[in-house]
C-alpha positions in Angstrom: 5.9 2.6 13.1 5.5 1.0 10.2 1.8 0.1 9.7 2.0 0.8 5.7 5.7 -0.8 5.6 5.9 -1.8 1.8 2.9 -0.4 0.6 3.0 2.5 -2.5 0.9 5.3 -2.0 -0.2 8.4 -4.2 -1.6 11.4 -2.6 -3.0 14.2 -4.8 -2.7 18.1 -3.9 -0.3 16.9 -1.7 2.0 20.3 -1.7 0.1 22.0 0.9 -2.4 21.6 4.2 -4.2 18.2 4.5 -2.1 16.9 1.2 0.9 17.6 2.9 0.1 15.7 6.4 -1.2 12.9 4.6 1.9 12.1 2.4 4.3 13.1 5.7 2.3 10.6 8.0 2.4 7.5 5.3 6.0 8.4 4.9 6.5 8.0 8.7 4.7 5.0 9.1 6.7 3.6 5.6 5.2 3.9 2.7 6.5 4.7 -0.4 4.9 8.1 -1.7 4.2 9.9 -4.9 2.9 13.0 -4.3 1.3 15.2 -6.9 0.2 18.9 -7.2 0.0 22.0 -9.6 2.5 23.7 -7.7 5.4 22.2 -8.9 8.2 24.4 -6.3 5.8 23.2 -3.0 5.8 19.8 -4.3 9.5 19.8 -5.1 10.3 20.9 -1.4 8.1 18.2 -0.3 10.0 16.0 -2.1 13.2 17.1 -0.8 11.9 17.4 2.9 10.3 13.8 2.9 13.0 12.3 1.3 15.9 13.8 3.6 13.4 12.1 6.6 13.6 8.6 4.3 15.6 8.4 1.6 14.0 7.3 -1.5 10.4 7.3 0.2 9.0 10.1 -1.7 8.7 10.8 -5.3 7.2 14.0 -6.9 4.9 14.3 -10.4 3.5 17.7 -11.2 -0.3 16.7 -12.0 -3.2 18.4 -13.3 -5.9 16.6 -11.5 -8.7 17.1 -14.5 -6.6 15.9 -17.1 -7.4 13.2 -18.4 -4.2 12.0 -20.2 -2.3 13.1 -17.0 -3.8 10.6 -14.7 -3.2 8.0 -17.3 0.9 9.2 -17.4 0.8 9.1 -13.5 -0.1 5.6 -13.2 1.9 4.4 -15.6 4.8 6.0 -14.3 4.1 4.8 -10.9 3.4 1.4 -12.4 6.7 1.4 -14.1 9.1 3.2 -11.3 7.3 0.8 -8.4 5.7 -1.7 -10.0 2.0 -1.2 -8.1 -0.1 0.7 -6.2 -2.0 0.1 -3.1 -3.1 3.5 -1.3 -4.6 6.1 -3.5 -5.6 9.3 -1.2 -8.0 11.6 -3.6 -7.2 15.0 -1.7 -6.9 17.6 -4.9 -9.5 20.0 -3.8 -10.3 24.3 -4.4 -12.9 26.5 -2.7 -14.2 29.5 -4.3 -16.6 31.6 -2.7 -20.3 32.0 -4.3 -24.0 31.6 -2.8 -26.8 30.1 -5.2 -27.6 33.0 -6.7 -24.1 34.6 -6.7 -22.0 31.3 -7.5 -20.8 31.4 -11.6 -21.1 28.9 -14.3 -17.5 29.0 -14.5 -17.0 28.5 -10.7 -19.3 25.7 -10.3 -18.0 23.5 -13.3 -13.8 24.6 -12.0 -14.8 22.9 -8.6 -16.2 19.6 -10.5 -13.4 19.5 -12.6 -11.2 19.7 -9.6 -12.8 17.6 -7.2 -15.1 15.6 -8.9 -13.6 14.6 -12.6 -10.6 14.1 -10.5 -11.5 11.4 -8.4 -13.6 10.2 -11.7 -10.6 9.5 -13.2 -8.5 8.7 -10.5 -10.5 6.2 -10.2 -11.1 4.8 -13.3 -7.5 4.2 -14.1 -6.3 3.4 -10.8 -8.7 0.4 -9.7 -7.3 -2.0 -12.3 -3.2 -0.9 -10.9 -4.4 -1.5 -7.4 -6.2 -4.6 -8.4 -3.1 -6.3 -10.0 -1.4 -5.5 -7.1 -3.3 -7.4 -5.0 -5.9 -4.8 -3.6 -5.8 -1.6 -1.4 -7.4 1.7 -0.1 -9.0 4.5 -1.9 -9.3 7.5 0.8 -11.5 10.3 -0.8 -11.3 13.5 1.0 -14.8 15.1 1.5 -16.1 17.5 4.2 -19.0 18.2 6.8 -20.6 20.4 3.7 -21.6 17.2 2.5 -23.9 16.9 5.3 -24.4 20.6 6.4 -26.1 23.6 4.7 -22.9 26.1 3.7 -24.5 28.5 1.0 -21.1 30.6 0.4 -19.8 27.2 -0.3 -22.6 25.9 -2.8 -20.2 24.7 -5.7 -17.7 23.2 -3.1 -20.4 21.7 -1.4 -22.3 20.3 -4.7 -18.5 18.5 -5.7 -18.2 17.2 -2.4 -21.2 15.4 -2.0 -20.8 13.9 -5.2 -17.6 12.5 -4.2 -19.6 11.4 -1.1 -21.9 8.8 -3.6 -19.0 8.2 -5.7 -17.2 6.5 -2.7 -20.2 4.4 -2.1 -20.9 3.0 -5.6 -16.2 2.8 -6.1 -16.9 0.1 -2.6 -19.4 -1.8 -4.0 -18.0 -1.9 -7.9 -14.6 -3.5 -6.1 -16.3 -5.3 -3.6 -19.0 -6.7 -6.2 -15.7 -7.8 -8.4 -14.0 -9.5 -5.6 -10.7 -7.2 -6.3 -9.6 -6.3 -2.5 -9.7 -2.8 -3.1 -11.8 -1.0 0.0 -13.2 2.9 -0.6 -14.0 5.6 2.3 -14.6 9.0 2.5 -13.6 11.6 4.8 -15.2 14.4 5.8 -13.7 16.7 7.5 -14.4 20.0 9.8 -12.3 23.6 10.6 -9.3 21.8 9.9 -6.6 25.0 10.0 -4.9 24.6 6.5 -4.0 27.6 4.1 -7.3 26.9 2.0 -9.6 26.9 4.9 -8.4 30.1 6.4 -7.9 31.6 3.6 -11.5 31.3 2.8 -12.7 32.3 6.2 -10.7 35.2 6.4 -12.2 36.0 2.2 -15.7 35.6 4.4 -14.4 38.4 6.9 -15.0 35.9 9.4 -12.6 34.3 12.2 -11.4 31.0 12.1 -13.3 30.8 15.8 -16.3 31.1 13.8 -16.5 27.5 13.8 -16.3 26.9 17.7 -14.2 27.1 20.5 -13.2 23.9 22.2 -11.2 22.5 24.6 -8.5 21.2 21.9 -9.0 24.7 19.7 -9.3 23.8 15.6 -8.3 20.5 13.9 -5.2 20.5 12.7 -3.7 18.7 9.4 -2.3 16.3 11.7 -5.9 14.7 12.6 -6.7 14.0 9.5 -3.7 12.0 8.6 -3.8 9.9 11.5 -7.0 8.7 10.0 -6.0 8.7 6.2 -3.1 6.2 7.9 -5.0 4.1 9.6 -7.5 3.6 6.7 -4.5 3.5 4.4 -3.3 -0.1 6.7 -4.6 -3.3 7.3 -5.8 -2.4 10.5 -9.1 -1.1 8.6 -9.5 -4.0 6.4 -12.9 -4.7 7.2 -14.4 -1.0 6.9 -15.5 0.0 3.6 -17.8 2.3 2.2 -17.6 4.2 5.5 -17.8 8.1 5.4 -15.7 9.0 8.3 -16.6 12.4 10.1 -13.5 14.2 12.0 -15.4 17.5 13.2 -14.8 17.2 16.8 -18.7 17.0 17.3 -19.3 19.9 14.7 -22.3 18.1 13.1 -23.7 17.1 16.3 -23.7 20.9 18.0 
């Protein structure tokens, strides 16, 4: 307990699946939280649920994660109400189904905005916050896409793997201006969240589809162990990194 004691912490699309796990685990291990989302009813019974675990730990800001003006309102709310920010988890994320031929305009450039502007921004604004509170952790959520061919997931998959480079170059930037703040990506498999099977079962697949093992399909849970520990100290010295959490997916 208490590995991000005193830290703040912002986690994006955090009303639902891996959003959701990651703000509940920092919360547990006691960081303060904002958590934003589009779905202002999830996030507010987030809010409450988190908050009746640790009282005063979360706080809830509805967010449109391409806007522009809204990240700048965010952070300076958060820079206001808690005076800093040191994690910043980069989880706002969409999948629409559509093949290289069969994938629209419109779809393509709604899973940039989403994913990619997002972190974009995110970043943008948020380095200098985290900077003048003396360093942190970005934690961009990727996915095995980035390093797999998925060709029903071709605009998910181009976002993603520019979120993948983005990571790399948002390390080096912070590193290269000696401001403490570390970046990583991680990229995970079948993790069973409402997006995921939602999509698979759109495919008319099962979510088995993506292997039986001993332990059965990641859950939520997985990923937020990792988004905590690269949220702590106890990963100060990797940076850079993209993290896989596939359960040897990649590998088979």
């Amino acid at each position: 307990m208490g590995r991000v004691s005193g830290k703040i912490a912002l986690v994006t699309g955090a009303a639902s699946g891996l959003g959701k796990a990651d703000a509940a685990a920092l919360v547990k291990e006691g960081a303060t939280v904002v958590i934003t989302d589009i779905n202002e009813t999830a996030g507010r019974e987030l809010e409450a649920l988190l908050n009746a675990a640790r009282a005063g730990s979360t706080y809830f800001m509805v967010q449109d994660v391409s806007s522009e003006s809204r990240w700048q309102e965010v952070f300076a709310e958060i820079s206001r109400r808690f005076g800093g920010l040191h994690i910043l988890v980069n989880n706002a994320g969409m999948v629409a189904i559509g093949t290289p031929e069969s994938a629209t305009l419109a779809q393509f450039h709604a899973h940039l905005r989403v994913m990619t502007d997002s972190v974009f921004l995110a970043c943008k604004y948020g380095i200098p916050l985290m900077k003048d509170s003396g360093g942190g952790s970005i934690i961009n959520m990727c996915s095995t896409a980035t390093h797999l061919g998925y060709p029903v997931f071709y605009a998910y998959s181009a976002a993603k793997g520019a979120v993948r480079s983005m990571t790399k170059a948002i390390a080096v930037h912070c590193q290269m201006n000696h401001y403490n703040v570390r970046c990583n990506s991680i990229h995970a498999g079948a993790i069973e969240t409402p997006m995921v099977v939602k999509a698979t079962q759109d495919l008319g697949m099962q979510m088995s589809m993506y292997g039986e093992t001993p332990v059965g399909l990641g859950k939520p849970e997985d990923v937020a162990n990792l988004v905590v520990y690269l949220a702590s100290d106890e990963s100060r010295f990797v940076n850079a990194a993209e993290i896989i959490i596939d359960n040897g997916l990649i590998a088979q």
